[in-house]
N, C-alpha and C positions, 0 to 999 in steps of 0.2 A: 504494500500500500504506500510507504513513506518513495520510494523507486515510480513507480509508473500514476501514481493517484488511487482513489478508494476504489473508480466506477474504471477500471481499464479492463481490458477484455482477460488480461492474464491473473488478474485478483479474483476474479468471476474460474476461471480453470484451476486455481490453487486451492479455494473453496469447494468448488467440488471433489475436487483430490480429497482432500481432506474426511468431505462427506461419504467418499468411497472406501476411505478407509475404517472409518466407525461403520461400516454398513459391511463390512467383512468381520469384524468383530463384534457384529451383532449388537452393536449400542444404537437402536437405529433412530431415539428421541437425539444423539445428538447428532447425527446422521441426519434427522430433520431441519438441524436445529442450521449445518453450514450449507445443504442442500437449499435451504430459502433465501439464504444471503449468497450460493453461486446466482440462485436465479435472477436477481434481483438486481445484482451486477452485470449478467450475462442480459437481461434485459435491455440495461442502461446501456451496454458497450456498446452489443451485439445488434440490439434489434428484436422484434416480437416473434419472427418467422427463421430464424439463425436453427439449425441444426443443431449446435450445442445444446440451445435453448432446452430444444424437444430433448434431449439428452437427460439433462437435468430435471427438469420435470416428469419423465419415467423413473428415473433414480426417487424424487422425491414420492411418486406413487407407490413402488414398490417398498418403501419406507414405510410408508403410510399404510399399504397392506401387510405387511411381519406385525404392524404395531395392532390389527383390528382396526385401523380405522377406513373402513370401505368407501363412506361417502369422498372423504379426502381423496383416497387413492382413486378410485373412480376419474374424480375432476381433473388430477395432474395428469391421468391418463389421456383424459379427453382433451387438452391442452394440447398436449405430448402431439394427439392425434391430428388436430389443424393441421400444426408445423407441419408435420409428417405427408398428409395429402397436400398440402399445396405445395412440398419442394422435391418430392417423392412421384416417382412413376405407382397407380394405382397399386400393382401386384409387386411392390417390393416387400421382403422380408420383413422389416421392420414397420412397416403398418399392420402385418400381421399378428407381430408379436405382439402391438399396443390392443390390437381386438383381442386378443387372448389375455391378456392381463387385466382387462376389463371386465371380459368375459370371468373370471377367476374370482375378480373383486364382486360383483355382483351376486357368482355362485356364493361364495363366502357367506354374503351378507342374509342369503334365502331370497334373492330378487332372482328366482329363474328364470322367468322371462327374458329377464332383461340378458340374462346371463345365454342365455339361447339364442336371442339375435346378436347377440359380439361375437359367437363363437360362429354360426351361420356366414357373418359377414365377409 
């Protein structure tokens, strides 16, 4: 931060580091806790539609589903997911992964429906 400024695009990828490493060690409240200040960075640097972005906001989903909390995880999915189709060819990998983890988050919660058209999709 004292090197490039608070909002530079590399404070935004150190924070996430960070948050990837509590998220391997299973701390994943603080895993949430620098996953919201990459975003928030990677926002400012980056941009709304940046690929990191969507990066980040999966990381913060899947934090947010180890912890139970679906509805959270759900929305950084669906986030996740914008980025993802509008910079992404329909049929890449990684749109599919974000339907699946939605799909998951949903199953989780008892919303099968819901949980049936993410996996469908």
């Amino acid at each position: 931060k004292e090197l490039h400024g608070e909002y530079h695009y590399r404070v935004g990828t150190v924070l996430h580091n960070i948050s990837s490493v509590y998220m391997r060690a299973k701390h994943y409240k603080k895993a949430v806790q620098y996953c919201r200040q990459a975003i928030e960075v990677r926002k400012e640097s980056l941009g709304e539609l940046h690929p990191d972005l969507a990066v980040s906001l999966s990381q913060l989903g899947i934090a947010y589903l180890e912890l139970q909390e679906y509805d959270f995880a759900i929305q950084n999915f669906q986030e996740a997911l914008i980025i993802r189709r509008e910079t992404l060819s329909y049929d890449d990998p990684k749109i599919a992964r974000l339907l699946n983890n939605i799909g998951c988050s949903y199953y989780e919660s008892g919303k099968l429906e819901e949980a049936e058209k993410a996996f469908e999709e």
